[in-house]
C-alpha positions in Angstrom: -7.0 -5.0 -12.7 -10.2 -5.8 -10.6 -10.4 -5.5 -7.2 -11.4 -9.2 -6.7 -13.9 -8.9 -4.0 -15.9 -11.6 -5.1 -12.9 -13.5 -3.5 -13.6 -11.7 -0.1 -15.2 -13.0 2.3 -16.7 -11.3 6.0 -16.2 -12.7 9.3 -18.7 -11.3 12.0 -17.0 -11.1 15.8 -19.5 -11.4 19.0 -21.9 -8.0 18.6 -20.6 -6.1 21.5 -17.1 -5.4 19.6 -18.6 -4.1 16.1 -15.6 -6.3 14.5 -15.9 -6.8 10.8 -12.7 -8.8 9.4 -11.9 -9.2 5.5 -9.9 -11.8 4.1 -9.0 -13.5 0.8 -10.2 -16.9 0.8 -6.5 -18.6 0.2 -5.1 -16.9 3.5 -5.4 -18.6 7.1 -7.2 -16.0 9.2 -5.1 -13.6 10.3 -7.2 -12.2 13.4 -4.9 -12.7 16.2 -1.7 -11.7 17.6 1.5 -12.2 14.8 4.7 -12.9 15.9 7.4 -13.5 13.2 10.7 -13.4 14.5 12.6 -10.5 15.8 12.5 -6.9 14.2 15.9 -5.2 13.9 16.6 -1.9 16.1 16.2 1.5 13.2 18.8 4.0 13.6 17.7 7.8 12.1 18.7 8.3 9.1 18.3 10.5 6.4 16.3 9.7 2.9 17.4 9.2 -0.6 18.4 12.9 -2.3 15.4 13.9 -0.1 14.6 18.4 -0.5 14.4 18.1 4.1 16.1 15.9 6.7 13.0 14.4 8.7 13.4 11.7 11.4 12.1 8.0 10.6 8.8 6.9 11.6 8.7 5.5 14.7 9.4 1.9 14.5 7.4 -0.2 17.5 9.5 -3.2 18.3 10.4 -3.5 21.9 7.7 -5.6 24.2 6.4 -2.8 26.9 6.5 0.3 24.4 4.1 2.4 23.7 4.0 5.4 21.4 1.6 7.3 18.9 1.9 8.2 15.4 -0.1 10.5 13.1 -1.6 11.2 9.7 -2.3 14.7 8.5 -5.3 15.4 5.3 -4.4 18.7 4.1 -7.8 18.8 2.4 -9.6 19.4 5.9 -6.3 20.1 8.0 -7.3 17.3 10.1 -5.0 15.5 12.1 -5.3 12.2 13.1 -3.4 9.7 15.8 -3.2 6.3 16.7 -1.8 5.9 20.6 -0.3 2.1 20.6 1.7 -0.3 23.0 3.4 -3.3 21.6 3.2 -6.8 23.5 5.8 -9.1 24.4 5.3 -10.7 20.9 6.1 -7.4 19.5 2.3 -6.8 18.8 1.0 -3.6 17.9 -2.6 -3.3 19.8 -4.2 0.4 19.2 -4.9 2.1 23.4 -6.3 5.3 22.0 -8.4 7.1 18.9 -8.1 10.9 18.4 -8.4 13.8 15.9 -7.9 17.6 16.0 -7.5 20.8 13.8 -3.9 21.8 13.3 -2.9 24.1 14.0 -3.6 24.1 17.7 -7.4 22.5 18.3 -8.0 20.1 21.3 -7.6 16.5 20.5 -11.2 15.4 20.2 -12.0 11.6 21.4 -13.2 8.9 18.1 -12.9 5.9 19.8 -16.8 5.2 18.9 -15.9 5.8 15.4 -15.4 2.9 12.9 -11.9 2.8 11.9 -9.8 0.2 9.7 -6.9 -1.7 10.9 -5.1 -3.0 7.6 -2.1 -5.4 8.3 0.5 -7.5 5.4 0.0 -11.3 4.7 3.0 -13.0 6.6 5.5 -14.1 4.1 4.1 -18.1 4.8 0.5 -16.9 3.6 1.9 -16.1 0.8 4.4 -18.2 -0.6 3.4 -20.0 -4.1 0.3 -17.2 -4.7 0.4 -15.0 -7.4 -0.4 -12.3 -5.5 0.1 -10.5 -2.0 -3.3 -9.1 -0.7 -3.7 -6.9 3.2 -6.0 -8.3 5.6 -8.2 -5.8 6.9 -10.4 -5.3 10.0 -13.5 -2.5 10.5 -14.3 -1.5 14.1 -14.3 0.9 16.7 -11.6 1.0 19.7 -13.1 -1.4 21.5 -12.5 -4.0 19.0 -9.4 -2.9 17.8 -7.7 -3.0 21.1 -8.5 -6.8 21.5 -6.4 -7.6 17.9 -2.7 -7.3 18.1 -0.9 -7.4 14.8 3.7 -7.7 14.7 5.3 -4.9 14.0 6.9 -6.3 11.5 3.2 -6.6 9.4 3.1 -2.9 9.2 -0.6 -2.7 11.3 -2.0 0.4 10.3 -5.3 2.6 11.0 -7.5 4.3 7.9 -9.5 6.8 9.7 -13.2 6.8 9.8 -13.3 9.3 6.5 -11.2 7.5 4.6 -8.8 10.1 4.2 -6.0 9.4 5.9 -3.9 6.1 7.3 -1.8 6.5 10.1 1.1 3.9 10.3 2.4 2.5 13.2 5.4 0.5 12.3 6.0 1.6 8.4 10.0 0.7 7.1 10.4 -2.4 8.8 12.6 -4.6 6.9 16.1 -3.1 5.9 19.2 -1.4 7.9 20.1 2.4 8.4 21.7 3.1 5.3 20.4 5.7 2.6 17.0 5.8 3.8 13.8 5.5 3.8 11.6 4.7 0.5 7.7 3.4 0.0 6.4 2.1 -3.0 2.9 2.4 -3.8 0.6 1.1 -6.5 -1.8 -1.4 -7.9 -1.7 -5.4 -8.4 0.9 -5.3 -10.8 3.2 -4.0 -7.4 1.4 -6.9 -5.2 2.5 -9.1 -8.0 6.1 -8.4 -6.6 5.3 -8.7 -3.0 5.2 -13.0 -2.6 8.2 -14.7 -1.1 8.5 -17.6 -3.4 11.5 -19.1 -1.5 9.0 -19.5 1.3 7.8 -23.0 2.6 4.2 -23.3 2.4 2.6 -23.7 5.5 2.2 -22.3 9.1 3.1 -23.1 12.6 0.2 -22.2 15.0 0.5 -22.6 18.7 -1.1 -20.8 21.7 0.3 -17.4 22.8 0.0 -17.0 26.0 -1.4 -13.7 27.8 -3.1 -12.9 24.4 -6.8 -11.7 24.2 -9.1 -11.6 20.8 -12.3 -11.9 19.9 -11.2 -15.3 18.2 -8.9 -17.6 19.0 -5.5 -16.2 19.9 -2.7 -18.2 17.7 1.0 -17.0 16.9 1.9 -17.7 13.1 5.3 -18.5 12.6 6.5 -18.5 8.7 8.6 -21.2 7.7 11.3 -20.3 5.3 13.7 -22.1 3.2 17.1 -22.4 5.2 19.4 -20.5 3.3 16.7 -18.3 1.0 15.8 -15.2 1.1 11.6 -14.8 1.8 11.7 -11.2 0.9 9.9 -11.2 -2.7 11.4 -9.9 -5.8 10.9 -6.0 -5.2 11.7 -5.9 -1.6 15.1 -8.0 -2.4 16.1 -5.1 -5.2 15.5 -2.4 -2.4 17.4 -3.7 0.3 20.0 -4.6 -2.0 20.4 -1.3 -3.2 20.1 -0.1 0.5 17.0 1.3 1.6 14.3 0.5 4.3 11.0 0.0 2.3 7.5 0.2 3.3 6.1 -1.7 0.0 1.7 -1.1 -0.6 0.0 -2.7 -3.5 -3.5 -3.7 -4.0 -5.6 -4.9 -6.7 -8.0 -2.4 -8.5 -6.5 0.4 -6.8 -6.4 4.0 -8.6 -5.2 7.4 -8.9 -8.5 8.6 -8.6 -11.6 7.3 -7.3 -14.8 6.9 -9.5 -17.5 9.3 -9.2 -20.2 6.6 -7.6 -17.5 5.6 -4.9 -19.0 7.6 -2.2 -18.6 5.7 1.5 -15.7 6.7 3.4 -13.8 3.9 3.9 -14.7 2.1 0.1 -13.3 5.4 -1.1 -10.1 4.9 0.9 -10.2 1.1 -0.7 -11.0 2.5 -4.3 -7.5 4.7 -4.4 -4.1 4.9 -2.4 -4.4 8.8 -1.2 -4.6 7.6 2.1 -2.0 5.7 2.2 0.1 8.8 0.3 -0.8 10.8 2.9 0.2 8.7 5.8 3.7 8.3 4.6 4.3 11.8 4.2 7.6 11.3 6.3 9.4 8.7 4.0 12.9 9.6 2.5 11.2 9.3 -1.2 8.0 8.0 -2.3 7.7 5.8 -5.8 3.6 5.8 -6.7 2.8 3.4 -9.5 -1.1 3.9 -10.5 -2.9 4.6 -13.6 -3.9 1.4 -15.8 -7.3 1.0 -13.5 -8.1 4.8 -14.1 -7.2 4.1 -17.8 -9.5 0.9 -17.7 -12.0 2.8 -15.9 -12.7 5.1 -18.5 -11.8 3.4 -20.7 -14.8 1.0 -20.3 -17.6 3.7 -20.4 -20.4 2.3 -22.1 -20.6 5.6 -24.8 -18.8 8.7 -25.9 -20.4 11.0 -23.8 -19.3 8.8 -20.5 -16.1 7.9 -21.3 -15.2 11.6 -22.2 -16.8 12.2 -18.6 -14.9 10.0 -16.5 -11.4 10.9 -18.6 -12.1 14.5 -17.5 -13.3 13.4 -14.1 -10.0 11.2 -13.8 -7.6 13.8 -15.1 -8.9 17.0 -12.9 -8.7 14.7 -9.8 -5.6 13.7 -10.9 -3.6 16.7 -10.7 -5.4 17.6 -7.6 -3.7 15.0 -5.7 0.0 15.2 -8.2 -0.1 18.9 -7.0 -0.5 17.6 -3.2 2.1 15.6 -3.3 4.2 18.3 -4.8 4.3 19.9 -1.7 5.4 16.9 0.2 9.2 17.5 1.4 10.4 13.9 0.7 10.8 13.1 -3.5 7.9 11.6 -5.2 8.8 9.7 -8.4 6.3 9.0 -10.6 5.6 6.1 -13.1 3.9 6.3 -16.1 1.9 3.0 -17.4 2.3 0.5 -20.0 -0.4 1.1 -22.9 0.1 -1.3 -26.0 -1.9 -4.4 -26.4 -4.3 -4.3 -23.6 -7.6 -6.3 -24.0 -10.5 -6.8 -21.7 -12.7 -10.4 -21.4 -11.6 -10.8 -24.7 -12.3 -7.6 -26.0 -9.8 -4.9 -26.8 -10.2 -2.1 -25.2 -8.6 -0.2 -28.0 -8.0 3.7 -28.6 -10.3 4.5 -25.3 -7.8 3.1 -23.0 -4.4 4.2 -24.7 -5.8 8.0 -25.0 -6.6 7.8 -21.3 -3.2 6.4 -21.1 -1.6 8.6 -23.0 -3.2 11.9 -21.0 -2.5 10.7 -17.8 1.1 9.8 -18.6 1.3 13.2 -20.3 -0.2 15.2 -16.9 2.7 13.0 -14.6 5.6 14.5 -17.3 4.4 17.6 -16.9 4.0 17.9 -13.5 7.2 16.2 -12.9 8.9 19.1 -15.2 7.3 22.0 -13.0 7.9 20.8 -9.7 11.4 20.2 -8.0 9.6 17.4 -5.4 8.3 15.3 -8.9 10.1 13.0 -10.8 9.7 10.5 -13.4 10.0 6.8 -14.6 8.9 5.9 -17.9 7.9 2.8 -17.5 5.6 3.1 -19.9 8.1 3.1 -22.9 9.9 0.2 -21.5 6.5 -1.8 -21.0 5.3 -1.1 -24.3 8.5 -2.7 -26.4 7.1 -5.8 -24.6 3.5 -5.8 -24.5 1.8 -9.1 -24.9 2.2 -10.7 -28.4 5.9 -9.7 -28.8 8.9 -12.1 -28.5 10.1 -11.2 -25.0 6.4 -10.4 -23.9 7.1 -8.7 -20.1 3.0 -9.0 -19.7 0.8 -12.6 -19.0 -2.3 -13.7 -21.3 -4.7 -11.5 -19.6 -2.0 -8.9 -21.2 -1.9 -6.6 -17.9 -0.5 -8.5 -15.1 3.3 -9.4 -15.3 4.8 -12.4 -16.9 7.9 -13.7 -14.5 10.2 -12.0 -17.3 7.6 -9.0 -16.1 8.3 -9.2 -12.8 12.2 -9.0 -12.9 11.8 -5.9 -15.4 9.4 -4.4 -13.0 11.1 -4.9 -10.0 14.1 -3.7 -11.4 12.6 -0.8 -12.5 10.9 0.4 -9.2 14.6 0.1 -7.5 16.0 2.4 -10.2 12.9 4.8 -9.9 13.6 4.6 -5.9 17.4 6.3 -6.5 16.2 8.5 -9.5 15.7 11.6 -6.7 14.7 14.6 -7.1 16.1 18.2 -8.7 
C-alpha cells in the first residue's frame, strides 16, 4: 500500500509564517477556517469493557472556549500540550506550544518549534474518491495560530519529534452511549472512510472575522437529503453505539523502516503517534501490518529481507508491549496474506512468512496480556483473496473490493465490542 506522495503536492505561505501545507491533488485546499454544521454536546461516559473508567477527551465545540489537551511518549516521558480556543465557527486555532518532563518538570515554551497540524477531509471532499486522505500543515505557532480547522475535523498537533500527537477534538461523531473507540490503520481503513451518499461539491463563502495566511473560506458539505454521509465504517460504529475517532493512511506501518530517520517523516511512516495520543479512548482497534509485510518482503536479497523481518518484528513488540500497558483495551488485527502480488510480480513466500510472524507475535501477545485482544481477520481475508469466487480484495489484490469493504467494516465493528479479559 504506497504512501502516494507522488500525488502530493506543497504549498508555500508568505516567509514570515514558516507555513508548509500538504494536500492530495483531488481535494480543494483546505487551509482555512471549516465550518460543517453543528457538533453535538459529549456527555462522560465510560468505554467499551474498558480495565479503568477515564473521562472523555475534551470535545471543543462551543464558540469562546478554550482548553488544552495533552500527549504523553513514554519512551522519553515527555509530555506534550496543545493550549486551543475555538471560534464562533467552532474552529479549533492552537494559542500555545509546550512540553515538560513528567513527573513534575516546568512546562518549557516550543512555540519556535515546527509542529504538524493534521485535520480530516470534509465529507464533500471526499464523496465519489476511493479513498480518504488528512490534510496536513508544518509550522511553528506563529503559523498555526492563523489556520482554524472545525472541531468536527478532528485538528490535531504531531509534536516536533514525531513522537507524539495531541488531539484536540478526537470522538466527534456519535452520542454518549458505550463509549469511546478509535480505529487505526492503513489505506485499507481510509478505504472505509468516504461518504458516498455525499453530493459532490462545496459551498465556499467568506467568513467573516477569520484570519489566514490564504484566503479565508467556510466549506460547507452538501449531502444527500435523507442519506447518511458517514462512510461505511463509521455507520457500523455508531450503529452499534460508540463515539469513534477513525485514522487511516496510505503506506502506514507498525514499524518504521530503518532509513526513516526525520522526525516528522517518521511520525508519517507509522501510526505510534497517533497510538499514543489516544491513550484515553474507551478501546483502541489497530489495523497495520501488510506495508511491514511488503516492506520486507521486497528486500532486494536474503540477507536484507531477513534484516528488515527482524528489524520489523523486534520493533514490533516494542510498541505491542507499550500498548499493553495502556488502561483502555487494544484489539488487534491480524492481516490478510494469500494471493498478494506486486507490479505484477508475486511477492510470494517473502511476504506470507513476514505475514505469518507478525500475525503470530499479535496472537501471542494478545494471549499474555489482559489489555490485548485479537481479530483474525486474517483467516477471514484469506478464504477471499483475489482469484476466488467471492474475491473480498480488487485487482491490485490488496485494497478492498466493495464486497471488501462491507466484510471489513463489519469486521472492525465486531473487533470494536470484542473487549478485553
Amino acid at each position: 500500500m504506497p504512501a502516494h506522495t507522488a500525488q502530493d503536492q506543497q504549498i508555500e505561505a508568505p516567509a514570515d509564517t514558516g507555513l508548509h501545507l500538504r494536500r492530495h491533488r483531488s481535494t480543494r485546499a483546505v487551509l482555512l477556517v471549516v465550518a460543517v454544521g453543528a457538533v453535538a454536546a459529549i456527555a462522560a461516559v465510560v468505554g467499551v469493557r474498558q480495565l479503568r473508567t477515564d473521562p472523555p477527551p475534551p470535545w471543543p465545540a462551543q464558540a469562546a472556549q478554550i482548553g488544552s489537551s495533552t500527549c504523553t511518549d513514554p519512551s522519553t516521558n515527555q509530555q506534550w500540550r496543545v493550549s486551543w480556543e475555538v471560534s464562533s465557527e467552532l474552529g479549533v486555532r492552537p494559542t500555545a506550544l509546550h512540553v515538560r518532563t513528567l513527573p513534575n518538570g516546568a512546562w518549557l515554551d516550543r512555540a519556535n518549534d515546527r509542529w504538524q497540524l493534521r485535520w480530516n477531509q470534509a465529507p464533500a471532499e471526499v464523496a465519489g474518491t476511493d479513498f480518504a486522505w488528512n490534510h496536513d500543515l508544518t509550522a511553528p505557532l506563529s503559523g498555526l495560530s492563523q489556520v482554524a480547522v472545525s472541531a468536527s475535523l478532528s485538528p490535531r498537533f504531531v509534536t516536533p519529534d514525531g513522537a507524539c500527537t495531541v488531539y484536540t477534538a478526537p470522538f466527534g461523531p456519535g452520542a454518549p452511549g458505550k463509549g469511546s473507540v478509535a480505529v487505526i490503520g492503513d489505506s485499507l481503513i481510509a478505504q472505509l472512510v468516504p461518504a458516498a451518499a455525499t453530493a459532490s461539491g462545496t459551498t465556499v463563502s467568506a467568513a467573516p472575522g477569520a484570519t489566514t495566511p490564504a484566503q479565508t473560506s467556510v466549506v460547507t458539505p452538501t449531502a444527500v437529503p435523507g442519506e447518511p454521509a458517514t462512510g461505511p465504517l463509521l455507520t457500523a460504529l455508531l450503529d452499534r453505539g460508540h463515539r469513534a475517532q477513525i485514522d487511516g493512511q496510505g503506506g502506514r506501518r507498525w514499524v518504521a523502516a530503518q532509513e526513516e530517520l526525520d522526525a516528522l517523516e517518521l511520525a508519517n511512516g507509522t501510526m505510534k503517534d497517533e497510538l499514543r495520543g489516544l491513550r484515553e479512548a474507551g478501546s483502541v482497534v489497530v489495523a497495520l501490518g501488510t506495508n511491514d509485510a511488503n516492506w520486507a518482503g521486497l528486500a532486494p536479497d536474503d540477507v536484507q529481507f531477513e534484516s528488515r523481518l527482524s528489524w520489523t518484528l523486534e520493533n514490533l513488540q516494542q510498541t505491542i508491549d507499550e500498548l499493553a500497558q495502556r488502561g483502555h483495551c487494544t484489539v488487534l488485527l491480524t492481516m490478510a496474506a494469500q494471493g498478494k502480488v506486486n507490479a505484477g510480480t508475486p511477492r510470494g513466500n517473502r511476504f506470507e512468512l513476514t505475514a505469518a510472524r507478525i500475525n503470530a507475535l499479535l496472537k501471542q501477545k494478545a494471549d499474555a496480556e489482559p489489555r490485548l485482544a485479537l481479530y483474525d481477520w486474517g483467516s477471514q481475508g484469506d478464504q477471499h483473496a483475489f482469484g476466488t469466487a467471492d474475491s473480498w480484495f480488487g485487482a491490485d489484490t490488496v485494497h478492498l473490493s466493495p464486497a471488501g469493504i462491507t466484510a471489513y467494516s463489519r469486521a472492525l465493528s465486531e473487533a470494536a465490542d470484542l473487549g478485553c479479559s
